[in-house]
N, CA, C and O atoms as a Tinker XYZ file with bonds, in Angstrom:
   332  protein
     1  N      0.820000   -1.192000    0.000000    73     2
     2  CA     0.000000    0.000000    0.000000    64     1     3
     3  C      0.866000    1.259000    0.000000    63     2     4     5
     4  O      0.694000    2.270000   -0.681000    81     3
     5  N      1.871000    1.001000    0.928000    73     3     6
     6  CA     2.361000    2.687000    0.760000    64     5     7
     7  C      3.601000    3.099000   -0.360000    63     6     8     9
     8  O      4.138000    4.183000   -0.590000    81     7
     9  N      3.850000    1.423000   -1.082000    73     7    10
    10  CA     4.121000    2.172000   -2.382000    64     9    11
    11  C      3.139000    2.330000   -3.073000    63    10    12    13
    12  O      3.270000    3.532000   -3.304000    81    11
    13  N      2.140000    2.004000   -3.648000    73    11    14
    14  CA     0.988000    2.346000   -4.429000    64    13    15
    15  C      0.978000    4.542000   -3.553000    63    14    16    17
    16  O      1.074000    5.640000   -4.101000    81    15
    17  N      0.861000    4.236000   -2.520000    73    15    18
    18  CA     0.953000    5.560000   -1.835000    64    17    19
    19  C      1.503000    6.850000   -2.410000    63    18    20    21
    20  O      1.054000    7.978000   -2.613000    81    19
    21  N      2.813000    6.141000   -2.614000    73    19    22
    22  CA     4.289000    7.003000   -2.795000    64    21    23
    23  C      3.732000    7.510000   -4.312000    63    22    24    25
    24  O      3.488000    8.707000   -4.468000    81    23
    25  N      3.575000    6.713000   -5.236000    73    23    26
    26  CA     3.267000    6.840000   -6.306000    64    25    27
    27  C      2.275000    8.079000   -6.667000    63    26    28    29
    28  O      2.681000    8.999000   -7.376000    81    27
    29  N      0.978000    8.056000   -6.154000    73    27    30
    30  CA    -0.105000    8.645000   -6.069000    64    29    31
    31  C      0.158000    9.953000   -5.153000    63    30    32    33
    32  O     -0.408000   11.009000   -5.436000    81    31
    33  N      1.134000    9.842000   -3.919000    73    31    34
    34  CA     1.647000   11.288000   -3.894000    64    33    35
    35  C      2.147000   12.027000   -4.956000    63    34    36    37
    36  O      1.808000   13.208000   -5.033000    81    35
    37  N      2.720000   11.662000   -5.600000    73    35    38
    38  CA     3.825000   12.485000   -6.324000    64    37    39
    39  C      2.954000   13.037000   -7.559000    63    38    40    41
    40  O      3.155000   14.123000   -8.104000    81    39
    41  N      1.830000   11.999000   -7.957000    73    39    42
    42  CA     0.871000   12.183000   -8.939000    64    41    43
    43  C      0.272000   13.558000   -8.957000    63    42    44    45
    44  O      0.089000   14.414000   -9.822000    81    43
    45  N     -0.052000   13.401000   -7.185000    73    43    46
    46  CA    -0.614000   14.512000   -7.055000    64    45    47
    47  C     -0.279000   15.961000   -7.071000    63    46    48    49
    48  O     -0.950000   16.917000   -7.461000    81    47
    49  N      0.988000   15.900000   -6.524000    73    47    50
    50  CA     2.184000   16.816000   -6.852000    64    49    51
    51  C      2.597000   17.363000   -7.794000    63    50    52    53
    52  O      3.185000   18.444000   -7.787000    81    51
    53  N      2.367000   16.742000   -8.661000    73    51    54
    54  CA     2.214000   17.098000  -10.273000    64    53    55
    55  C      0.906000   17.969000  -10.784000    63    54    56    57
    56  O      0.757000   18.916000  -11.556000    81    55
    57  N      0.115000   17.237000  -10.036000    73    55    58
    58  CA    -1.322000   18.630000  -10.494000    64    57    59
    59  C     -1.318000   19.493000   -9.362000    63    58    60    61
    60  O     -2.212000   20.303000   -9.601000    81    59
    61  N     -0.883000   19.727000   -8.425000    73    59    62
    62  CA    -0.537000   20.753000   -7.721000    64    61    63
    63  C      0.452000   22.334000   -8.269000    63    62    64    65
    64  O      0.341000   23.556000   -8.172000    81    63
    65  N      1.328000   21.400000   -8.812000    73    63    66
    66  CA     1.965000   22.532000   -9.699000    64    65    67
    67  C      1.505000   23.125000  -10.582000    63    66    68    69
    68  O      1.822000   24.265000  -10.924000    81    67
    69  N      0.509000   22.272000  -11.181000    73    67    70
    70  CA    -0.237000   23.125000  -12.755000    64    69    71
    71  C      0.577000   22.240000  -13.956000    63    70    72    73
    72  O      1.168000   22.802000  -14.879000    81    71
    73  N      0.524000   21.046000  -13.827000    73    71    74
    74  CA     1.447000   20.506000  -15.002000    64    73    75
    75  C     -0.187000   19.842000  -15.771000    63    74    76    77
    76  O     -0.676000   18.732000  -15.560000    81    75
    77  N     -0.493000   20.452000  -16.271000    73    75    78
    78  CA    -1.588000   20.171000  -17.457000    64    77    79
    79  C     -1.609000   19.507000  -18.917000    63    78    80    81
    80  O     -2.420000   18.747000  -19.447000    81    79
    81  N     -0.487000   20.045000  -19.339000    73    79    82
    82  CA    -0.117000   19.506000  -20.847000    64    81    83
    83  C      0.359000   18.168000  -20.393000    63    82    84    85
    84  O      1.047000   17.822000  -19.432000    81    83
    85  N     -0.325000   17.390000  -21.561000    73    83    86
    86  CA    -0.505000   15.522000  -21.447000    64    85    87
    87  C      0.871000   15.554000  -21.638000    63    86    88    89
    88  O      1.326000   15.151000  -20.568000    81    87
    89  N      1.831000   15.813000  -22.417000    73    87    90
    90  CA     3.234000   15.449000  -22.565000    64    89    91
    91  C      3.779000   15.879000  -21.643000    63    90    92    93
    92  O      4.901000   15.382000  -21.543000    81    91
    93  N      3.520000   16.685000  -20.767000    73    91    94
    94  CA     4.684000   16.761000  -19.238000    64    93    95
    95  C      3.997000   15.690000  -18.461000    63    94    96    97
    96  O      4.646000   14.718000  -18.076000    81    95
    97  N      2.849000   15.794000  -18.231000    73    95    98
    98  CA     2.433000   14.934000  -17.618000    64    97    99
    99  C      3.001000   13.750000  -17.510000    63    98   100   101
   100  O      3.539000   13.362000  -16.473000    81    99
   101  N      2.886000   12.743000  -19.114000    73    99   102
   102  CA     3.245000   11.748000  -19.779000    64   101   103
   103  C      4.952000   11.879000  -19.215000    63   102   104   105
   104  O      5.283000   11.314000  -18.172000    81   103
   105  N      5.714000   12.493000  -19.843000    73   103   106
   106  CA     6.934000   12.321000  -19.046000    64   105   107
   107  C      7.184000   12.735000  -17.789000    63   106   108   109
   108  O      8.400000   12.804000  -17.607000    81   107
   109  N      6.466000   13.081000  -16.715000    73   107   110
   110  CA     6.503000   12.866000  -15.823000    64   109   111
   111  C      6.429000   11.332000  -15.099000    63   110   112   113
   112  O      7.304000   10.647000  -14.570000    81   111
   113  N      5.248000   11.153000  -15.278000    73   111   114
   114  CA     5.165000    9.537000  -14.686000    64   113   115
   115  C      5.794000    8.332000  -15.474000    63   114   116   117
   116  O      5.656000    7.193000  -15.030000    81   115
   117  N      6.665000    8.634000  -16.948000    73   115   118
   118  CA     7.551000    7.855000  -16.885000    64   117   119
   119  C      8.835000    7.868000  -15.975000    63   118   120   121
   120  O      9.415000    6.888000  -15.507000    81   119
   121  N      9.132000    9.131000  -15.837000    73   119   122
   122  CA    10.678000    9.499000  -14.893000    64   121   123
   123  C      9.771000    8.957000  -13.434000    63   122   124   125
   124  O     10.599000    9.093000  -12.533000    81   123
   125  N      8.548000    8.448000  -12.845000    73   123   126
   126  CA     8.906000    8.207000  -11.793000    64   125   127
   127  C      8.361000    6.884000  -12.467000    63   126   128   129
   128  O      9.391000    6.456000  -11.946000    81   127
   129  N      7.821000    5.900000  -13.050000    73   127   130
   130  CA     7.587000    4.785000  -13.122000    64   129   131
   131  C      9.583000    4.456000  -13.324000    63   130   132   133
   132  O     10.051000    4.171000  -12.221000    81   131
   133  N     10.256000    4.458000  -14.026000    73   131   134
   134  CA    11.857000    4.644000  -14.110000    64   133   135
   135  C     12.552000    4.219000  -12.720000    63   134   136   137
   136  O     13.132000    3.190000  -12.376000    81   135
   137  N     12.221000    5.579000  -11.978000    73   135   138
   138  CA    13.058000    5.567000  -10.985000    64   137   139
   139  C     12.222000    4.177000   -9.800000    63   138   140   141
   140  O     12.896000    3.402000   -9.122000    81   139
   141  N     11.068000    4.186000   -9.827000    73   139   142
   142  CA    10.817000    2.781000   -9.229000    64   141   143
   143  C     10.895000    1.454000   -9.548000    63   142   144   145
   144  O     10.458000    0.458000   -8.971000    81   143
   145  N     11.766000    1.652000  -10.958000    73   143   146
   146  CA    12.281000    0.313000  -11.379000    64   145   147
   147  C     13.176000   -0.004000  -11.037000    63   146   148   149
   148  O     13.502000   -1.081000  -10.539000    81   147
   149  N     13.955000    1.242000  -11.329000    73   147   150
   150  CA    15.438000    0.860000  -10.458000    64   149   151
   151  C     15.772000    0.782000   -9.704000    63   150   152   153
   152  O     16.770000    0.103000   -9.462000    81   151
   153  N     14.707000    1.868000   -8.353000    73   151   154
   154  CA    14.547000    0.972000   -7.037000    64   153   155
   155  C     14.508000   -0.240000   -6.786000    63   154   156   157
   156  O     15.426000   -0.669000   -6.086000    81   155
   157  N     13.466000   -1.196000   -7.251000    73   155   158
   158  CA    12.846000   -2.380000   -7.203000    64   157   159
   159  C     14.504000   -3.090000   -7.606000    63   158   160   161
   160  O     15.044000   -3.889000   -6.840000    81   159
   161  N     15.051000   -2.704000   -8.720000    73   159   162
   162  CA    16.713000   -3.766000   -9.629000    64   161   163
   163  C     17.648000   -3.712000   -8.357000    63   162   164   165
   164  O     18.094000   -4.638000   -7.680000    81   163
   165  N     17.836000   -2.104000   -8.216000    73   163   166
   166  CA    18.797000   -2.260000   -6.919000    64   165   167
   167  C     18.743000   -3.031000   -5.836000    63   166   168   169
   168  O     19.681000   -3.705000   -5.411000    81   167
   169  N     17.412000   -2.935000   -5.259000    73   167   170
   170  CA    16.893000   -4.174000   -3.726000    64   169   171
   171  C     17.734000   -5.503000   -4.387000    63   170   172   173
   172  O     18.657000   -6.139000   -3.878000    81   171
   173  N     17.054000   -5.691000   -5.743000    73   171   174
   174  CA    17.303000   -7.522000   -5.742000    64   173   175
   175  C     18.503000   -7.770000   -6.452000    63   174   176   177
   176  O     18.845000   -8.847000   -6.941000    81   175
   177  N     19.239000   -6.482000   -6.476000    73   175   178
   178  CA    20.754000   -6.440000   -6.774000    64   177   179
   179  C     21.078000   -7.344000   -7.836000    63   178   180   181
   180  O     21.949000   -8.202000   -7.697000    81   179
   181  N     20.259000   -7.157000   -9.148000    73   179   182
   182  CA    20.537000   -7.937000  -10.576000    64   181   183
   183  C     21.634000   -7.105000  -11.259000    63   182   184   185
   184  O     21.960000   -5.932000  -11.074000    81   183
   185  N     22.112000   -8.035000  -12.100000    73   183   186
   186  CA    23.193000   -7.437000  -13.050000    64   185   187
   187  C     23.298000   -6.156000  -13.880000    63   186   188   189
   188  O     22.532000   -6.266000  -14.838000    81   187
   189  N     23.785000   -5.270000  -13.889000    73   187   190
   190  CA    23.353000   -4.423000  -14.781000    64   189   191
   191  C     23.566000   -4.582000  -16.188000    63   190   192   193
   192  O     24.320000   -5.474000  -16.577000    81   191
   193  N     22.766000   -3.527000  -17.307000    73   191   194
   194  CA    22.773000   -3.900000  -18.357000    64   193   195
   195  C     24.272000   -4.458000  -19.222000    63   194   196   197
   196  O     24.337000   -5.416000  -19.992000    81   195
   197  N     25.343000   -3.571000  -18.832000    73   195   198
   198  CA    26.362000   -3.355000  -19.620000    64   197   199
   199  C     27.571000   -4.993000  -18.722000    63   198   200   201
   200  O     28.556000   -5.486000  -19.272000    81   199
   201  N     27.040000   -5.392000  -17.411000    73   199   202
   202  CA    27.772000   -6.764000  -16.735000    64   201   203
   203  C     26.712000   -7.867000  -17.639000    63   202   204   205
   204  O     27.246000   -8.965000  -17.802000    81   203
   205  N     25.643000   -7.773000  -18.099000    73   203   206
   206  CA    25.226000   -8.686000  -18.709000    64   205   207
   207  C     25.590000   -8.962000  -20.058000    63   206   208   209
   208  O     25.784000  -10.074000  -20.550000    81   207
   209  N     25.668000   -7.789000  -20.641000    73   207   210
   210  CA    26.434000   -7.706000  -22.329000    64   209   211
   211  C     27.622000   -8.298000  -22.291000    63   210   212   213
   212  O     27.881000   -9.110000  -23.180000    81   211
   213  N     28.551000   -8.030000  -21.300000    73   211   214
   214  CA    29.622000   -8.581000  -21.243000    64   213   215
   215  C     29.635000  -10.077000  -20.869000    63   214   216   217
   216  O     30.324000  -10.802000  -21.586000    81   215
   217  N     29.142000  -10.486000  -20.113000    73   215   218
   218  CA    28.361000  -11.749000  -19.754000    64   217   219
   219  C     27.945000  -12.975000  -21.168000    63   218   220   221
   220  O     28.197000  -14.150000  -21.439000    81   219
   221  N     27.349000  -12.086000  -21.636000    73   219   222
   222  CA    26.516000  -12.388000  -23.047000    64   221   223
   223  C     27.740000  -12.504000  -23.666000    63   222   224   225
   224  O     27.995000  -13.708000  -23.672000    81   223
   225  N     28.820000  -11.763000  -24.299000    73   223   226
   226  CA    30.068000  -11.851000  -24.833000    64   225   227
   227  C     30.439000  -12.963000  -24.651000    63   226   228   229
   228  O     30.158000  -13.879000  -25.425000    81   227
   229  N     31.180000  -13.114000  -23.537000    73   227   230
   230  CA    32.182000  -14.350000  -22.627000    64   229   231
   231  C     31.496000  -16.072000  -23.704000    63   230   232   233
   232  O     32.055000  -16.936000  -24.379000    81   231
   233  N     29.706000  -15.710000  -23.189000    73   231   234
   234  CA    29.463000  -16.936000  -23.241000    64   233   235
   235  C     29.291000  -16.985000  -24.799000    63   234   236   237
   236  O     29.289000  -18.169000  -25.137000    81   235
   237  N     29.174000  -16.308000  -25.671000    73   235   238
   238  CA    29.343000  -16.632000  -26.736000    64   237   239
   239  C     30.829000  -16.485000  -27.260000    63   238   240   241
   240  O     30.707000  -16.285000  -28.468000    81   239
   241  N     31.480000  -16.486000  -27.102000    73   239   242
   242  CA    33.108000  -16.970000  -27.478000    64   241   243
   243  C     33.422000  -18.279000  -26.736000    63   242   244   245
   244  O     34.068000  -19.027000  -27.471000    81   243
   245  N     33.189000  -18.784000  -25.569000    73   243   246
   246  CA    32.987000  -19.745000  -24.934000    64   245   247
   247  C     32.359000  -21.085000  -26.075000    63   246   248   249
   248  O     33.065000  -22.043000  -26.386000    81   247
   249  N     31.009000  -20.902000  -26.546000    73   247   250
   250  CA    30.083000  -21.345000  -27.077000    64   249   251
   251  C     30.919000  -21.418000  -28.504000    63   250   252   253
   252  O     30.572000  -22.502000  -28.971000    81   251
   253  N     31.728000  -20.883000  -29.310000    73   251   254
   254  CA    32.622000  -20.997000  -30.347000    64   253   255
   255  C     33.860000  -21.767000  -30.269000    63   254   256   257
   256  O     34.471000  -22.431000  -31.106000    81   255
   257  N     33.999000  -21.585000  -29.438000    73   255   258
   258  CA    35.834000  -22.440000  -28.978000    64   257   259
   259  C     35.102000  -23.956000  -28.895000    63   258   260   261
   260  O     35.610000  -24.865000  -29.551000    81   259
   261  N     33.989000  -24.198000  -28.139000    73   259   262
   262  CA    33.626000  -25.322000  -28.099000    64   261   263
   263  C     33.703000  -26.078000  -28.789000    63   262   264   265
   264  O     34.163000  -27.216000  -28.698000    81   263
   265  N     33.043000  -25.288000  -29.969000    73   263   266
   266  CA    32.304000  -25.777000  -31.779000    64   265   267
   267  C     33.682000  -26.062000  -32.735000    63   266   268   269
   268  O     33.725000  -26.845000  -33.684000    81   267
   269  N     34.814000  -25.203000  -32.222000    73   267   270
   270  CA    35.610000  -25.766000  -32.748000    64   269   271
   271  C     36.176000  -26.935000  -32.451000    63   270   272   273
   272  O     36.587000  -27.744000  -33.282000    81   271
   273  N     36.214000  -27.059000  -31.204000    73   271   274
   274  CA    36.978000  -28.354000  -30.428000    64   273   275
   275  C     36.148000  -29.052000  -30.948000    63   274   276   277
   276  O     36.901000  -29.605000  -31.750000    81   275
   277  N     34.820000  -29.644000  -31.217000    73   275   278
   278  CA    34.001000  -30.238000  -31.475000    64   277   279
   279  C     34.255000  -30.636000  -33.094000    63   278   280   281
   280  O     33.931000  -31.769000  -33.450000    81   279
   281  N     34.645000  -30.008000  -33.751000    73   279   282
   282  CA    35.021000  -29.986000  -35.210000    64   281   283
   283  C     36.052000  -30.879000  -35.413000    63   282   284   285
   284  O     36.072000  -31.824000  -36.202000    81   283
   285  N     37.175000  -30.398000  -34.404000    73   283   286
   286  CA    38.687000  -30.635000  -34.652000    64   285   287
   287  C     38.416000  -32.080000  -33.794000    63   286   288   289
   288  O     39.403000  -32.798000  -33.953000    81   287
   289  N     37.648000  -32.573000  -33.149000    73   287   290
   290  CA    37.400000  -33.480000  -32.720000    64   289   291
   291  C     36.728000  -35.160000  -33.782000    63   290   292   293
   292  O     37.096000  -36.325000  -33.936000    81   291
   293  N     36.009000  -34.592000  -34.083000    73   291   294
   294  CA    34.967000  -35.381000  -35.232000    64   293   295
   295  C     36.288000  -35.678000  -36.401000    63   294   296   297
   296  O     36.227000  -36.719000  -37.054000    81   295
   297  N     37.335000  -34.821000  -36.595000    73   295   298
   298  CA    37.593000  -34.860000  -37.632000    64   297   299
   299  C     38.712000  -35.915000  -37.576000    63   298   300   301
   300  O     38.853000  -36.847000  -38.367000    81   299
   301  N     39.578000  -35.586000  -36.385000    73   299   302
   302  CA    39.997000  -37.322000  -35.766000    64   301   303
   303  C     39.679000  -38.166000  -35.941000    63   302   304   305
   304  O     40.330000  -39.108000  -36.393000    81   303
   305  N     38.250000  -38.144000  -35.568000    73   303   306
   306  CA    37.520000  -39.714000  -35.385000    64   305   307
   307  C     37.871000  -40.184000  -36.979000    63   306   308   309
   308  O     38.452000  -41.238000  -37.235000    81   307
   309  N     37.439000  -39.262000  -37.953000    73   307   310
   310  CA    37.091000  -40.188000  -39.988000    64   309   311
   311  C     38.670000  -40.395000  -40.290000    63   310   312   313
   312  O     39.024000  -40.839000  -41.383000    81   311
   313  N     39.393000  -40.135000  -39.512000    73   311   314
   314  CA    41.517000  -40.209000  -40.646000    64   313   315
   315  C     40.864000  -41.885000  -40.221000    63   314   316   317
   316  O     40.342000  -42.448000  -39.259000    81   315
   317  N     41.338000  -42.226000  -41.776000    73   315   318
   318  CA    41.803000  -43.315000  -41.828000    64   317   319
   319  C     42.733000  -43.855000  -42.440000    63   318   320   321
   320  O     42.982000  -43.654000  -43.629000    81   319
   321  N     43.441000  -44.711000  -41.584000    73   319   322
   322  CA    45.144000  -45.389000  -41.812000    64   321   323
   323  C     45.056000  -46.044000  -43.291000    63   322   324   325
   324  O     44.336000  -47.028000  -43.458000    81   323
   325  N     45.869000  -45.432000  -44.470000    73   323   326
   326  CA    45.919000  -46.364000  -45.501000    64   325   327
   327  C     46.738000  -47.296000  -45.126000    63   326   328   329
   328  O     47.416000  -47.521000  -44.123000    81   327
   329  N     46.418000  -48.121000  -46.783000    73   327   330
   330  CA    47.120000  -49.527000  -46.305000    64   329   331
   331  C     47.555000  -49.903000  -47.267000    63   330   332
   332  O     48.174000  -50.967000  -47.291000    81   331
């Protein structure tokens, strides 16, 4: 409840000032829908965007080296010894 609260203060705060035009408005309650996201990311202390890209990187070069070993592997297996 008293985030639903927090929210609906600030709402109100906004027509207190005289913010009338739908586009302040409109970017208004995105900059606070925003900032209560990142409230909410920070608490549960997830990765940020740019540790996940990098993340994402790693495992796809990871995911390539494999494919090669996997290649250079198979390709062992078919030599066969003439005779």
């Amino acid at each position: 409840m008293s985030k639903s609260r927090d929210v609906l203060d600030k709402l109100a705060k906004l027509f207190e000032q005289g913010i009338i035009n739908y586009k302040d408005l409109n970017n208004e309650m995105i900059n606070i829908l925003k900032s209560k996201r990142d409230e909410i990311v920070f608490r549960m202390k997830l990765a940020t965007k740019d540790e996940s890209d990098i993340l994402r990187k790693r495992l796809e070069k990871l995911e390539k080296k494999v494919e090669t070993l996997e290649k250079k592997e198979i390709k062992k297996k078919i030599k066969r010894v003439k005779k």
